[in-house]
MILUMRO-335763 format. One line per field, with one value per residue: residue number from 1; residue in one letter; x, y, z of N, C-alpha, C, O in turn. Coordinates in Angstrom, 2 decimals. Atoms other than C-alpha are relative to their C-alpha. Layout:
<rs>
pos	NUM,...
code	A,...
n.xx	X,...
n.yy	Y,...
n.zz	Z,...
ca.xx	X,...
ca.yy	Y,...
ca.zz	Z,...
c.xx	X,...
c.yy	Y,...
c.zz	Z,...
o.xx	X,...
o.yy	Y,...
o.zz	Z,...
</rs>
This chain:
<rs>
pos	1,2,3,4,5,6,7,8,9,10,11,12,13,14,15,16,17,18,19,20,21,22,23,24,25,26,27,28,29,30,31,32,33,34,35,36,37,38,39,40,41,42,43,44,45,46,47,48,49,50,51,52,53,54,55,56,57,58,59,60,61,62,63,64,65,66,67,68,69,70,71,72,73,74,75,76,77,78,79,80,81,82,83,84,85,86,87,88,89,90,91,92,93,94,95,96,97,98,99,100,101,102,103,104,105,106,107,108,109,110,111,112,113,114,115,116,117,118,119,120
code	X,X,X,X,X,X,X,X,X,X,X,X,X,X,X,X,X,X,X,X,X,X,X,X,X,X,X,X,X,X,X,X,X,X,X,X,X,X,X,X,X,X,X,X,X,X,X,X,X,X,X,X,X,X,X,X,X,X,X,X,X,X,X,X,X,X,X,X,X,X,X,X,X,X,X,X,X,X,X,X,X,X,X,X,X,X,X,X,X,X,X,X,X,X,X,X,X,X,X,X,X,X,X,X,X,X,X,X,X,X,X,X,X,X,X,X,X,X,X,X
n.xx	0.85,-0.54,0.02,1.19,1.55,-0.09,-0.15,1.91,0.86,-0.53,0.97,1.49,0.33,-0.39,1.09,0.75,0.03,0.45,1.39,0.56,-0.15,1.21,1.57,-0.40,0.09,1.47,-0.10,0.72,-0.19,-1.47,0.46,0.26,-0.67,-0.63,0.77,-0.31,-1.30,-0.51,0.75,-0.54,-1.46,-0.13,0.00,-0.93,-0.94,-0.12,-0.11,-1.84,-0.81,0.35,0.09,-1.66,0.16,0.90,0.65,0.02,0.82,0.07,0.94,-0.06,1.04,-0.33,-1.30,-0.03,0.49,-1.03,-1.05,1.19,0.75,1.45,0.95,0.66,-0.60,-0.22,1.03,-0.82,-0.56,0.95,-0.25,-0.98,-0.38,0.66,-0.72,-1.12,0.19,0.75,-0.76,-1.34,0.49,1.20,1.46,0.71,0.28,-0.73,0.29,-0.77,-0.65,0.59,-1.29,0.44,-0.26,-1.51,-0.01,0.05,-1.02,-1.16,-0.15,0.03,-1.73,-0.90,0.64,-0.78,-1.29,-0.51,0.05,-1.70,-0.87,0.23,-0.09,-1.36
n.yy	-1.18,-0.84,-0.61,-1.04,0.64,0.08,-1.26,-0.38,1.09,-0.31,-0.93,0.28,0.73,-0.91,-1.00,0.69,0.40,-1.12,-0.58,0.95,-0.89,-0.72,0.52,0.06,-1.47,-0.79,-1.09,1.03,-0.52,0.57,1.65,-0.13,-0.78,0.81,1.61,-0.59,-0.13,0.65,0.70,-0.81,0.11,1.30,-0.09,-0.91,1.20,0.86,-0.44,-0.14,1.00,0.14,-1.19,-0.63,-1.44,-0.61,-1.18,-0.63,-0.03,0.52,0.96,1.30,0.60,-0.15,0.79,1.52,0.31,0.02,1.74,0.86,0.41,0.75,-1.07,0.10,-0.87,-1.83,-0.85,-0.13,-0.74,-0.95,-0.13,-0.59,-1.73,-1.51,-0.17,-0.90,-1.22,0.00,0.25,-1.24,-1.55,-0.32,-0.29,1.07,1.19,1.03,0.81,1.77,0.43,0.90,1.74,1.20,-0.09,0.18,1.41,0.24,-0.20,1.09,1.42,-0.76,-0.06,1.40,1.13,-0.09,-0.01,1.83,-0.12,-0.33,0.90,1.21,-0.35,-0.40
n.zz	0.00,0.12,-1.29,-0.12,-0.17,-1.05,-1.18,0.08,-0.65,-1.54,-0.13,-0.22,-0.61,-1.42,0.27,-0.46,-1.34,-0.58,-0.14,-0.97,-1.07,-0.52,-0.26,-1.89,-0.65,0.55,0.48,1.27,0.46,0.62,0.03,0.75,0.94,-0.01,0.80,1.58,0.79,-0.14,1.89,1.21,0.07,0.18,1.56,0.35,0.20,1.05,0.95,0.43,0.23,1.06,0.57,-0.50,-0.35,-0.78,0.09,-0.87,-0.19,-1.28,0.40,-0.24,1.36,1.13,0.10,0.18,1.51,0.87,-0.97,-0.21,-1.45,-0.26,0.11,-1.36,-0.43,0.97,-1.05,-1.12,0.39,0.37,-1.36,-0.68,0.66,-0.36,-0.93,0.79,-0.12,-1.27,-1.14,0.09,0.44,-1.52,0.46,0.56,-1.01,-0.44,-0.92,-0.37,-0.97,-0.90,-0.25,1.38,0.97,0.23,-0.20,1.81,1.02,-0.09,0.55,1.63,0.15,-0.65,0.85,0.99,0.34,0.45,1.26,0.38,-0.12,0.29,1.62,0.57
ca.xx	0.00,1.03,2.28,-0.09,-2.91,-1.85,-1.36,-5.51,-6.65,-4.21,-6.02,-9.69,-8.82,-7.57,-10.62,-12.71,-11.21,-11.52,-15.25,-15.97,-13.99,-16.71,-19.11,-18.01,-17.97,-21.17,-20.01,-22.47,-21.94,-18.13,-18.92,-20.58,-18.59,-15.78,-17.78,-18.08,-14.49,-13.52,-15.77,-14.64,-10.68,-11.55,-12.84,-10.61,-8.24,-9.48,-10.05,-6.04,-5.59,-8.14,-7.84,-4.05,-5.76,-7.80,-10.86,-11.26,-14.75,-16.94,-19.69,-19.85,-22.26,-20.37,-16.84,-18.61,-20.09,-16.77,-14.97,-18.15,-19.45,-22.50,-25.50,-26.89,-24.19,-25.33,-28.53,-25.98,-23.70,-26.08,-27.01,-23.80,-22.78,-25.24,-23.35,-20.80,-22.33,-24.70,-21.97,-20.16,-22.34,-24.75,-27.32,-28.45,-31.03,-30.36,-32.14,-29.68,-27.04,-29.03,-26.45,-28.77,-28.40,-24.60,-24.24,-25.87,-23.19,-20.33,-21.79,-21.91,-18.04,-16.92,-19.24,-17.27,-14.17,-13.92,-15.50,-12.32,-10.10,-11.92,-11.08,-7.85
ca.yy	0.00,3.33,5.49,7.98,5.93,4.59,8.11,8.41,5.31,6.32,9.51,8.12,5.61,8.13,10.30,7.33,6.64,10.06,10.04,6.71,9.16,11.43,9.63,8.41,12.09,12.81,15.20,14.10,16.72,16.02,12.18,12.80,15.33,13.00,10.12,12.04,12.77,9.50,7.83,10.57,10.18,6.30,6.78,9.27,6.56,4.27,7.01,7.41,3.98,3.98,7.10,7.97,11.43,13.26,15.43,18.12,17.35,16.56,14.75,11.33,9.95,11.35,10.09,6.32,6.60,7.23,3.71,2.06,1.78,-0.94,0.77,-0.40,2.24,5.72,6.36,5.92,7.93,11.04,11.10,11.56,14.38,16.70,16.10,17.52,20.81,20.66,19.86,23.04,25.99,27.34,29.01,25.71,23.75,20.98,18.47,15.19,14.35,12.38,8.81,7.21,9.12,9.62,5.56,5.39,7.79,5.61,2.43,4.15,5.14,1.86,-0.37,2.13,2.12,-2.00,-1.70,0.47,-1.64,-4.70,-2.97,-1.54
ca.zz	0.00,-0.87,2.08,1.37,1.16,4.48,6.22,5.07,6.65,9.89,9.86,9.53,12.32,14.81,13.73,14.76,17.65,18.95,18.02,20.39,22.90,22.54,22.57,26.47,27.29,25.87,23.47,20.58,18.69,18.18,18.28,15.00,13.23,13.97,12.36,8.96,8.88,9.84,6.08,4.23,4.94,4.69,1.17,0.31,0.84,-1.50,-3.64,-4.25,-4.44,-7.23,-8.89,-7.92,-6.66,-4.34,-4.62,-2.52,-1.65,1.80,0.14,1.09,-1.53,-3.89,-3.04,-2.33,-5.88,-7.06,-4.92,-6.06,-2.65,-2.32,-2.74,0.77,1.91,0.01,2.47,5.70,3.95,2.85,6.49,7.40,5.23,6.60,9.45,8.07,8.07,10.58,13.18,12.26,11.74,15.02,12.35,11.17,13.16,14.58,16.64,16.55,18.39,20.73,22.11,19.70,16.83,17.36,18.04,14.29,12.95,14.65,13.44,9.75,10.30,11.53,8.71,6.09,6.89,6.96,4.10,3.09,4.49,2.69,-0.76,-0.74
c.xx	0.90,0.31,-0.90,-1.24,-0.17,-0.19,-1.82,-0.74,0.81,-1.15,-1.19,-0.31,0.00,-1.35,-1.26,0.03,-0.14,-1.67,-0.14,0.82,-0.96,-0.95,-0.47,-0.26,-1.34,0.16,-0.31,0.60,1.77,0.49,0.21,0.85,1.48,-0.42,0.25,1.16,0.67,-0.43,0.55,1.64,0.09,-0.23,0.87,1.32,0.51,-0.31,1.15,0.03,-0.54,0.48,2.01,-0.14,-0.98,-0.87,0.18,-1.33,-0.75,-1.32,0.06,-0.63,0.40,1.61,-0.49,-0.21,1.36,0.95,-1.04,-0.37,-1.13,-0.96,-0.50,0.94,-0.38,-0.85,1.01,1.14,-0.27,-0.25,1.08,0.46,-0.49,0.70,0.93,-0.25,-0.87,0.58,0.69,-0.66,-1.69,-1.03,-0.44,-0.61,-0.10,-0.53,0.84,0.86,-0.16,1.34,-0.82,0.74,1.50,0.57,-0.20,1.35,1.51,0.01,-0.13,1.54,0.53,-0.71,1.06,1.33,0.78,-0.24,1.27,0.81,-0.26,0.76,1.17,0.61
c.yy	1.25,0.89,1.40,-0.44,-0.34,1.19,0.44,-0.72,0.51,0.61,-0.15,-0.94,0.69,1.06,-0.93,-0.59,1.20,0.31,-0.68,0.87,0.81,-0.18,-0.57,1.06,0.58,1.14,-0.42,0.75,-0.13,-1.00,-0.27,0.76,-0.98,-1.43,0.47,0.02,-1.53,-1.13,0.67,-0.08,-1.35,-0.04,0.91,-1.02,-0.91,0.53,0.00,-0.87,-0.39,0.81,0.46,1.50,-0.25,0.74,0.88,0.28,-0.67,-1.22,-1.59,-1.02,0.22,-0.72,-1.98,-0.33,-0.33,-1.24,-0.82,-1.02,-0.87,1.10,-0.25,0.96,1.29,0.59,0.28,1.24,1.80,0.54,0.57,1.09,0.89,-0.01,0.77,1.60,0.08,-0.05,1.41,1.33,-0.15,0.50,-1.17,-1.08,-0.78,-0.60,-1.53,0.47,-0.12,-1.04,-0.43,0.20,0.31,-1.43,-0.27,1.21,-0.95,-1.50,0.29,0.21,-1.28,-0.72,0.62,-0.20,-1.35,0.25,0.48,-0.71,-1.69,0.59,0.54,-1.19
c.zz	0.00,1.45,0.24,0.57,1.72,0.91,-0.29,0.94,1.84,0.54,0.47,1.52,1.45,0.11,0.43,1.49,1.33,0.00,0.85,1.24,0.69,0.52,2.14,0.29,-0.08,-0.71,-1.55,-1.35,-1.20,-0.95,-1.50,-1.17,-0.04,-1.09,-1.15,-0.56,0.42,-1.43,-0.65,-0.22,-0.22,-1.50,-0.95,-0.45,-1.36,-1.38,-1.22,-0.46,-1.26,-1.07,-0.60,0.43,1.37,-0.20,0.84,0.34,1.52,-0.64,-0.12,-1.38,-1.09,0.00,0.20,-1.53,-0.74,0.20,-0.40,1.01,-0.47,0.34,1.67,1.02,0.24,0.61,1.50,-0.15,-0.29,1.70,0.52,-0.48,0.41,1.66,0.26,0.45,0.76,1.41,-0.20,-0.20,0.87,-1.09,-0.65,1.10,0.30,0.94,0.30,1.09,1.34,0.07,-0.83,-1.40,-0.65,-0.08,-1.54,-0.81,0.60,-0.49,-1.40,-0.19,-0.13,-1.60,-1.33,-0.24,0.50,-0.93,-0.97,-0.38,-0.89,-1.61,-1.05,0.11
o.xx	1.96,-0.56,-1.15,-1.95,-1.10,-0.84,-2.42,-1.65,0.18,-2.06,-1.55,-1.42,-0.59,-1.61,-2.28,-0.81,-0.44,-2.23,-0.37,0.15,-1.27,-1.70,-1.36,-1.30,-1.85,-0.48,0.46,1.24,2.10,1.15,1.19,0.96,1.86,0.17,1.31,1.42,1.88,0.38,1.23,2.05,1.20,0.66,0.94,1.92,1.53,-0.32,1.13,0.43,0.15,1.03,2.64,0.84,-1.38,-0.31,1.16,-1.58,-0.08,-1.45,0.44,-0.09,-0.08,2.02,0.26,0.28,1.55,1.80,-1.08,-0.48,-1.67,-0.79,-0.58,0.56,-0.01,-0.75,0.98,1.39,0.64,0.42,1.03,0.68,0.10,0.56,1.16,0.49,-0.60,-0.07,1.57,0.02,-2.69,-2.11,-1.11,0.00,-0.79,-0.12,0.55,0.66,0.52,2.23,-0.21,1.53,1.88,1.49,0.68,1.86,2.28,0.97,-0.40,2.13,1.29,0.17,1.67,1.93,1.97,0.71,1.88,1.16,0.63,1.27,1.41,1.78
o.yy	1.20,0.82,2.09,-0.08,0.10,1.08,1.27,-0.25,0.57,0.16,0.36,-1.00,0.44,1.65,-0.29,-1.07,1.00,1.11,0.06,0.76,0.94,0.35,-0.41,1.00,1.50,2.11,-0.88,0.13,-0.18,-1.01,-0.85,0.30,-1.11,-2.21,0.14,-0.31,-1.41,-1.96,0.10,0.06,-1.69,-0.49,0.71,-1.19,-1.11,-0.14,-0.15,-0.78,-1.10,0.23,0.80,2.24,-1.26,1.76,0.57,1.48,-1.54,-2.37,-2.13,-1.78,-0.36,-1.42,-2.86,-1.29,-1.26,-1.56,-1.82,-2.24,-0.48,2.11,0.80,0.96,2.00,1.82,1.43,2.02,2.61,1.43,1.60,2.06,1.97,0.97,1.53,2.22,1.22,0.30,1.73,2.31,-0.86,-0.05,-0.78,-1.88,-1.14,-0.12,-2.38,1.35,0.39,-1.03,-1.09,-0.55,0.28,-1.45,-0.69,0.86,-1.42,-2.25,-0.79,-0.29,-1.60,-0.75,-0.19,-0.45,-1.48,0.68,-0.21,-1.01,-2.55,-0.26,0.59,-1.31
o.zz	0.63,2.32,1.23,1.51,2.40,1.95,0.40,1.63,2.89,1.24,1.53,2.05,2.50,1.16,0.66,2.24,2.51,0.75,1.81,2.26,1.87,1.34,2.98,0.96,0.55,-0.32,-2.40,-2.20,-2.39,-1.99,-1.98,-2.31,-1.20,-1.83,-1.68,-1.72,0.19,-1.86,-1.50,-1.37,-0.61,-2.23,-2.16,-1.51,-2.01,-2.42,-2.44,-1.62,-2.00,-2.01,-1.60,0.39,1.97,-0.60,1.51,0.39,2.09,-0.22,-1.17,-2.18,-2.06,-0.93,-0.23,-2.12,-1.52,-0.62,0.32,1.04,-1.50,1.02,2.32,2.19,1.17,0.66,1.95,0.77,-0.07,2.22,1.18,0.25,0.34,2.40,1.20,1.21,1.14,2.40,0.59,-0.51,0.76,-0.88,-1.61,1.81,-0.65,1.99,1.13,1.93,2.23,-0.77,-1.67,-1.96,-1.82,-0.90,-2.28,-1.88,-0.25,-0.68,-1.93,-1.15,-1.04,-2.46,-2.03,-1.29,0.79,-1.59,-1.79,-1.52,-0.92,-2.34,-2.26,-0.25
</rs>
């Protein structure tokens, strides 16, 4: 594996293991925004390894399309993107990050980035 590719998947794993941090703390909010970037640096990954590049994009659904993610992925995924920006900007409202609905973005991180790892 390329050492790039590797320093992506590092990235996504440390970005995952900091969200299940949060998630102990109760800091859902984080939890979650953590989760997003921990799929997106996982596909990113296998973007390179496909591609030999990078986009510079946050869209989840659009970087699985491009790794041809399993479609039973692209709703979990979509979800999580608005995470993305919903975790990061106070004028947008926002009722999640409930322990439930952060629990579903960590089991959405974790399912992608085996997945990842199954593909590179």
């Amino acid at each position: 594996m390329k050492e790039e590719i590797k320093k992506w998947i590092k990235l996504s794993e440390e970005d995952f293991k900091t969200a299940k941090a949060n998630l102990k703390i109760k800091k859902y909010r984080f939890a979650s925004y953590l989760c997003q970037q921990a799929a997106e640096k996982s596909l990113k990954a296998l973007l390179l390894k496909k591609s030999g590049k990078i986009i510079k994009i946050h869209d989840l659904v659009e970087l699985g399309k491009k790794v041809e993610i399993e479609e039973k992925f692209l709703e979990s995924l979509d979800k999580l993107t608005h995470t993305y920006i919903e975790s990061r900007y106070p004028d947008i409202p926002r009722e999640r990050y409930t322990i439930d609905e952060t629990k579903e973005d960590i089991k959405t991180a974790k399912e992608i980035i085996k997945w990842v790892k199954e593909n590179i």
